[in-house]
Each structure stands twice: as structure tokens, then as C-alpha cells.
N, C-alpha and C positions, 0 to 999 in steps of 0.2 A: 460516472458516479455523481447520483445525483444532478443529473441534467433539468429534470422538471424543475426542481426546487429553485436552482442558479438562476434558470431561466424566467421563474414565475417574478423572483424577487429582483431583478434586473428593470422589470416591467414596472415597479412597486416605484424603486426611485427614481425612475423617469418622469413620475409627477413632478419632482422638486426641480427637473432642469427646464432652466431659463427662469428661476424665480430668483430674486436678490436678496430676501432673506428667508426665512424660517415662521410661521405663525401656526396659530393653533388649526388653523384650517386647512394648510396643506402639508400638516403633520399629523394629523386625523387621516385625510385620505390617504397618506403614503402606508400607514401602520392598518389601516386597515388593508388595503392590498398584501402586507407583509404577514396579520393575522390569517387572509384567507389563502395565503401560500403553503403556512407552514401546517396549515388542516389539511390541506390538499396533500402536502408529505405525510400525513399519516402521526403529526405532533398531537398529542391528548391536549383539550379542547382548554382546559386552565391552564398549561402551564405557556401554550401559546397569548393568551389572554394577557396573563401575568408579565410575561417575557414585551408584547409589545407595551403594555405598561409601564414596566420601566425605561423604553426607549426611551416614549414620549415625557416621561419627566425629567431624564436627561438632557434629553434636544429643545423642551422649553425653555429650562432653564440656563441653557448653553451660548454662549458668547460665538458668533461664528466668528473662527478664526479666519485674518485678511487672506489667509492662503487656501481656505476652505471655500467652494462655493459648498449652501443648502445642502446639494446632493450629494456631494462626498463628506458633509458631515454626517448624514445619515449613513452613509456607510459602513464610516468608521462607528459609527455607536451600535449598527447591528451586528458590526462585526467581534468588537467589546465584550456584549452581551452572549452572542451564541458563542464566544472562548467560554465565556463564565458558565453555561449553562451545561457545556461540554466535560466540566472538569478544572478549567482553566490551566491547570499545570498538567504535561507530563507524568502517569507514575509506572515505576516498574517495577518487576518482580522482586519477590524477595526470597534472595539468596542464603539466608545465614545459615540454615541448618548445616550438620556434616551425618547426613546429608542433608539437601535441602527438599522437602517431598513437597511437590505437586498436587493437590488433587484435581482431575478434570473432572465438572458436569455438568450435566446438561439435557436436551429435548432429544428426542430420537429422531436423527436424521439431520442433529445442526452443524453435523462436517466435525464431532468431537475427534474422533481416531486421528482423521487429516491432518487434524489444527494442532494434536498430541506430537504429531510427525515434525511439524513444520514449528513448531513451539523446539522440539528437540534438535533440530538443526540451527536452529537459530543459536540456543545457546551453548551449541555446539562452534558455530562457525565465529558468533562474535563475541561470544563471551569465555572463551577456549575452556569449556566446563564438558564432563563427561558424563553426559547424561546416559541413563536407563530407562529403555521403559517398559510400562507394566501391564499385560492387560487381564484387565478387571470383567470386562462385556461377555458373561458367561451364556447369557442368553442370544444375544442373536449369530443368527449361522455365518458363519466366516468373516467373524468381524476379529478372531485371535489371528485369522490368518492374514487378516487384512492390517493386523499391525505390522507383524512380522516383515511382507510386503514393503511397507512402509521403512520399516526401521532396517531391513537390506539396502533399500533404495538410497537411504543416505548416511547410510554405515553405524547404527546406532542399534545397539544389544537389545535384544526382547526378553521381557520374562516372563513369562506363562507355564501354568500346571495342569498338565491334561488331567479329566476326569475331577479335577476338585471345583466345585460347586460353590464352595464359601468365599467370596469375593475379598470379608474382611481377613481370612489367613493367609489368602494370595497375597492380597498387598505387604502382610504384617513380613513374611517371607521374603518379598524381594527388597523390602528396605533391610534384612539381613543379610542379603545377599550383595545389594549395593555396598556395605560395612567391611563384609568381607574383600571384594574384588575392587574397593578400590572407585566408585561412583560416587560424583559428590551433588549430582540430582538423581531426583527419580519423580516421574510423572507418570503416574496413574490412571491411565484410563479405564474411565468405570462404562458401565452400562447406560444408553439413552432411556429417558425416563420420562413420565407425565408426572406434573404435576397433583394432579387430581388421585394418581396410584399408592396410596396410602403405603402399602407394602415395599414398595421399592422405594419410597423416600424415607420411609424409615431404614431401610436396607443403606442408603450412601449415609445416611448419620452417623449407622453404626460404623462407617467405613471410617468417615470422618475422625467419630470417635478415637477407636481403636488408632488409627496412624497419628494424628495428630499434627498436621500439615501445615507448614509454613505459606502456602500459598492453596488458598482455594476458588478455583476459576468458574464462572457460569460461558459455557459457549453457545451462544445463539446466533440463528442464520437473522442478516439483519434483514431479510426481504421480508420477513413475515412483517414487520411495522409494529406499528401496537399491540398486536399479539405478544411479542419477542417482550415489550416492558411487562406488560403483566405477568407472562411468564415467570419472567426473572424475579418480579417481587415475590410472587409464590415459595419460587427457590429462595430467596433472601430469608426469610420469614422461615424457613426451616433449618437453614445451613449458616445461615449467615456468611456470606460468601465477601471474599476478599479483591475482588475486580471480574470483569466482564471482558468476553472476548466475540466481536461481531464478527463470522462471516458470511464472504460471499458477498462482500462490501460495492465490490464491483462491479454487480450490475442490479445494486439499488440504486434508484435514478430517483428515489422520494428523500429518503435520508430521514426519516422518522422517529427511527431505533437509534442512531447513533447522536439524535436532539437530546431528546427524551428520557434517555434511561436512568442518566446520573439525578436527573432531576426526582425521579422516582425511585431507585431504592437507595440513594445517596452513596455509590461504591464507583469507583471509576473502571473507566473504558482503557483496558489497559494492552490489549493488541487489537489489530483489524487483518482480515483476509482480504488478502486482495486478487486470487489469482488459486488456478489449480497447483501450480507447480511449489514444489516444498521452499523456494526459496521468496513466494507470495507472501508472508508477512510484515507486517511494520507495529512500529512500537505508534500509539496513538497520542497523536500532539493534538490538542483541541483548536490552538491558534491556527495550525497550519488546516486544520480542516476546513475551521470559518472563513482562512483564505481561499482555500477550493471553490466552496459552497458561492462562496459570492463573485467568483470569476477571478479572483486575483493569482491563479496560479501558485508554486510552493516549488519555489526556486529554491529552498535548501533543501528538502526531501533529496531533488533533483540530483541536487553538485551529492548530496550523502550518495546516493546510489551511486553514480561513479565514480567518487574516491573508490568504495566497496570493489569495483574493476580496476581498478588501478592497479597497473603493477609497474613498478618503478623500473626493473630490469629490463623488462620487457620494452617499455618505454625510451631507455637509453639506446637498445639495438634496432629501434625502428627510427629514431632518432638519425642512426648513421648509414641505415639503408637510405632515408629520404634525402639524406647530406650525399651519399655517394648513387643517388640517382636509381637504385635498385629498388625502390619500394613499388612491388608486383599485386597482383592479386593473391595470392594467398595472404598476407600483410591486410588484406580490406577485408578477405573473408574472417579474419582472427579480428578484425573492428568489430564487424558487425553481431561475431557472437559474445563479445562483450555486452555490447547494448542490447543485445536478448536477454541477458543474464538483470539485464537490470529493472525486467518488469514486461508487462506488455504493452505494447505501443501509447494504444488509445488513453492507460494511467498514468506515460511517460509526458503525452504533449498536452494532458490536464493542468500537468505540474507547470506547463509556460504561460508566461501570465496574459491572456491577451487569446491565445490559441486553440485552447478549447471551447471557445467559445466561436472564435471563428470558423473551426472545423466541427461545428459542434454535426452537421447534417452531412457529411463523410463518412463514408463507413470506413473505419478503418481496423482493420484483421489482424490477429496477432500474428498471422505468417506472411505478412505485408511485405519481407524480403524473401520470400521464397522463390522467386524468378530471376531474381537477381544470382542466390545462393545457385539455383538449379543451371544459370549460364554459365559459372564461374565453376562448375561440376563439369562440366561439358568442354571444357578445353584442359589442350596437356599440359603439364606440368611444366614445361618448356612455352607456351601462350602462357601460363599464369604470371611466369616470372619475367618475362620478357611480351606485355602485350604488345609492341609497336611491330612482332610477326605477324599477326591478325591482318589476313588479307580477305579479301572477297570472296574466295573460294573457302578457309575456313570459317570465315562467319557464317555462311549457310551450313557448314557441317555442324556449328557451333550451336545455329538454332531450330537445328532439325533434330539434335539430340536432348536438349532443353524444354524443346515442348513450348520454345518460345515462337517471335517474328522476328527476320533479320532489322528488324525496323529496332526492335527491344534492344539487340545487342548492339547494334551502333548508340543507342539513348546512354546504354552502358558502359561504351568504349569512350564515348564524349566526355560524360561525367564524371569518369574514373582521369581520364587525361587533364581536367581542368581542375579535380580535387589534386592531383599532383602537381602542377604549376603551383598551386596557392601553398600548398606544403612546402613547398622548393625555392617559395621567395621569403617563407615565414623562415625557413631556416639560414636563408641566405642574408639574412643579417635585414631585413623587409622589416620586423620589428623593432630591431634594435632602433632602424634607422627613424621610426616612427617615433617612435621616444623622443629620440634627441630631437628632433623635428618642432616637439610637443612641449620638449622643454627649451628649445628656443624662442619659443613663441611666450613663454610664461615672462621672458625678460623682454618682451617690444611693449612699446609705451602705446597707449592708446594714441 
């Protein structure tokens, strides 16, 4: 996410180290490096201009602080800046209707049904709200079925009317339907549309009209770049739209769209896509993205997504397997799909500050443990719970039916045997005893 950009603007403040203060000449060279980054992401060519403009009237007039070299004051001022540019605060939906209606729209083909799907689980899963939803996309071929699809996949009602044509009686229907049964959203998916299609923008107006929506979404793929802004003013400029939703965020490596947009039709960025799987969305923080974009990682996304796996019970009984010595492989393989649940790999070790950067030329796969999974498949139920059976003779059976190398499975027996020593002294009082260690040391006298 956004690797060119990180990397372009990394280059940008390396002017400033080893310099001891700040002047107008090597705050000139730095900002122009940082204006030809953020053209090279695909930023429209003023607001880039404007954007390092105010840098440089900040950083002139800036006192470097004794804890600050040059270079990590520039940091922080561009980091400042692209929060502000992004939106600066968090915003989210708004709930109040009874119901609260939705309307989705957007370009043909910016992932709207998907993002309807994954919009609806979300405020399924963390907002405990019972959503509905609706589909509107009368016109293209199996896009009703492809909601349906969707909203079995994560247990969430479809409303659709075979044969009816009028997209605004559809909607006006299931938010009666919603009244009736008990639904306190309903999300809308209408039809992908051009801008430039006179008839079908006038067609979601009417939609707009008629329902009269507490929330009305523009979904754009952010790959397109500065397309995706203009787009959206188009839309703006007819709908008047209530926040923006980028995906496919994940493998924009410019970050263009998600600069840019607020700046031009003034409406914030209010989810991002990050992933096929319906549980790929997040709510969009500007700060934490600035900290992305500049290499600083987003250590609270991070700890949020595994509280989200946490589960406290579960925790207590694995707790007293590793206390009574039983913590087996099946115990590692209910770990590890945890941390599938929490995203895919390469967006997970983005979030660590320092790491993506260093793994930035790694390719690393969202099924990154699948050899791991496919060994731990391959032994019985009897080796899972007791690996210290694993002898020589079934390692090879182990990794003849894995599709692995007996070399993989021992990498795996190692690791697994050393991750439980450190679990076994953490619980053996290893931390306590650190503590007290820690605070003994707080009372020795220099």
C-alpha cells in the first residue's frame, strides 16, 4: 500500500540528514523532492503545489525543537499536513434513521456490490445492527445474484424483485419491508454508472429522491488515481454525496486517490478496502494513514485488529493447557487462524513501524502459512496433541503427505518446541519475576 510514494518521500528527507539546522535552501530541495513524489502518485498538480507550500511556511518559520534533528522535523510537518489533507479526523456513518438507509453509488466495476457486502458485515459484526440489503443493479447480468451470493456468504437478508424494472419502487419496497421485519439499516445497491450517462444519473437522483437516505456513499476503485477524483466531483456535483469509499486500496502502491479526494470535493473518506475477503474493511483514520505512507507503521490499527480475535474464554483454556504442559498443535493451528482473520499478511507487517520497509522487496503471500497449515494436516490427531511422538519414521510420512521436505518439518518441530519453552516460562511466573526484578532496580541508587 502505497510503496512508491513511502519510498519516493523517504528519499525527499534524506536531504536534510546530517544538516544542523533548517534553511531556506535545503527546505526548497527537500519539498521539491516531496512535490515530485506526490505527482508521481498521481496527486493533481495544485493541490500538490499548495500542500508543499504550506510545509515550507511552517518549517521556516519553525523553531527546531532540541529533541528534533531538521529531518524528523520535516516529518512530522508532512505528516501534520497529509492528516489535514486527508480529512484530519475520522468520520462515520450515520445511523439515526429507524431505519437508517444507505444509498450505494458509483462507477461500473468499483467493487460497489462487494463493498455493500462487506459494509453490511461490518455493521453487522461491530455495530450488532441488522442490516438488509437491497439490490437496485437491474441492469447488469448477475449482479442480483451476485448480491444474494454475498449476503448468504455472511448471513445477511437480500431484497430483490424479479421482473420489476423500476429501481426507485424496489428500494421504496424494501425500506417497507425493512419497517415491517424488524431491520434497522438497509443499504442499497444501485446500478454502476458513468458519469457522463445523463439518463442513469438522473435515474439514482430519482432513487436518492424518492428514499431519502441518511447516508449517501460514492465507491471508487482507488487504483484508478486521478480519474477516481474527478469521477467523484462529477458525482458530487449531482448527488451531493455524503463520504467516499476507496477500494482495492491494497494494491495502490501511488496513493493518489486517497491524497486528493477530500481536497476536491470537500466530503470525507469514510471506509477503505483492503482485501477480497468480506471481513477486508476499515473505518478510515487520516493520521494513521500519514503514518503508513511515511513508514511509521499503525500500531493501533494493529493491537484494534487483535482485540477483534480475542476471545477471553478461549484464552483462559489455552492459558491452562500451556500451564499443564498440553499446548499441542491443534492449539497453534486455532493461533494461526486467528491472525488470518485479521487481514492479510503483507497489510499486517505494514502496520509495524520500521518493517515494511524493511521487508518492503519480499514478496510475501497471503497463504504465507499454508505449509505450515498443510504439515500440521498431515499428522494424527495423536502427533498433534502430543508432538514429542514425532520420530524419524513419521516425519517422512509427515512430509510425504504435506507436499513438504523432511527439512520443513523439523524447521517446524524446532519452532514449535521453542515457542513453547517461552510460553511455559511466561506462565511460570518468567514475567512476574521480571517485574519485580524491574522494580527493584527503580529503588537502587545511582
Amino acid at each position: 500500500m502505497f510503496d512508491n510514494l513511502s519510498d519516493k518521500l523517504d528519499k525527499a528527507f534524506h536531504i536534510l540528514k546530517g544538516h544542523g539546522k533548517i534553511t531556506d535552501v535545503n527546505v526548497a530541495d527537500t519539498l521539491k523532492e516531496v512535490r515530485r513524489a506526490l505527482l508521481d502518485a498521481d496527486v493533481n498538480f495544485k493541490i500538490a503545489k499548495d500542500f508543499t507550500t504550506r510545509v515550507r511556511d511552517k518549517a521556516i518559520g519553525e523553531n527546531v525543537l532540541t529533541t528534533l534533528q531538521p529531518g524528523q522535523l520535516m516529518v512530522k510537518l508532512v505528516k501534520d499536513e497529509l492528516t489535514e489533507l486527508m480529512g484530519g479526523d475520522a468520520t462515520g456513518v450515520n445511523l439515526s434513521g429507524n431505519p437508517s438507509v444507505i444509498l450505494m453509488s458509483g462507477l461500473q466495476g468499483s467493487g460497489k456490490t462487494t463493498f455493500s457486502g462487506k459494509l453490511a458485515n461490518f455493521l453487522k459484526t461491530k455495530k450488532n445492527k441488522k442490516p438488509l440489503l437491497v439490490a437496485c443493479d437491474i441492469y447488469r447480468p448477475a449482479a442480483i445474484n451476485q448480491l444474494h451470493v454475498v449476503g448468504e456468504q455472511i448471513g445477511v437478508e437480500v431484497y430483490s424483485e424479479e421482473g420489476n424494472r423500476n429501481p426507485v419502487e424496489i428500494a421504496q419496497n424494501a425500506i417497507k419491508h425493512a419497517k415491517a421485519n424488524g431491520f434497522n439499516v438497509v443499504i442499497v445497491d444501485t446500478a454502476g454508472r458513468l458519469a457522463v450517462d445523463e439518463e442513469m444519473m438522473d435515474e439514482i437522483a430519482r432513487v436518492h429522491q424518492a428514499i431519502q437516505p441518511q447516508e449517501t456513499l460514492f465507491v471508487v476503485d482507488a487504483m484508478t488515481g486521478q480519474d477516481a477524483v474527478n469521477t467523484a466531483k462529477a458525482f458530487n456535483d449531482r448527488l451531493n454525496f455524503d463520504g467516499v469509499i476507496l477500494t482495492k486500496l491494497d494494491g495502490d502502491t501511488r496513493g493518489g486517490a486517497a491524497i486528493s479526494i477530500k481536497s476536491v470535493v470537500d466530503k470525507p473518506i469514510k471506509f477503505i478496502g483492503t482485501g477480497e475477503k468480506m471481513e477486508a474493511i476499515d473505518v478510515f483514520y487520516p493520521s494513521r494513514m500519514a503514518e503508513r505512507i511515511l513508514g511509521m507503521g499503525d500500531v493501533v490499527s494493529l493491537v484494534e485488529r487483535a482485540q477483534e480475535q480475542y476471545d477471553e474464554e478461549e484464552a483462559r483454556k489455552l492459558q491452562k493447557k500451556i500451564a499443564k504442559n498440553e499446548f499441542g498443535f491443534d492449539d497453534f493451528l486455532a493461533q494461526i487462524q486467528q491472525v488470518k482473520k485479521m487481514g492479510n499478511m503483507k497489510d499486517l507487517i505494514g502496520m509495524i513501524p520500521g518493517a515494511g520497509k524493511a521487508l518492503k522487496d519480499v514478496e510475501i503471500e497471503d497463504d504465507a502459512f499454508k505449509h505450515i497449515e498443510a504439515i500440521i494436516f498431515s499428522m494424527t490427531p495423536v502427533e498433534r496433541s502430543k508432538p514429542s511422538l514425532i520420530d524419524v519414521k513419521r516425519k517422512n510420512r509427515i512430509a510425504k503427505g504435506s507436499g513438504t521436505s523432511i527439512q520443513q518439518v523439523n524447521q517446524l518441530l524446532k519452532q514449535f518446541d521453542q515457542m513453547s519453552k517461552m510460553m511455559k516460562m511466561m506462565q511460570g511466573g518468567g514475567a512476574k519475576n521480571m517485574m519485580r526484578m524491574m522494580g527493584g532496580m527503580k529503588g537502587m541508587k545511582p
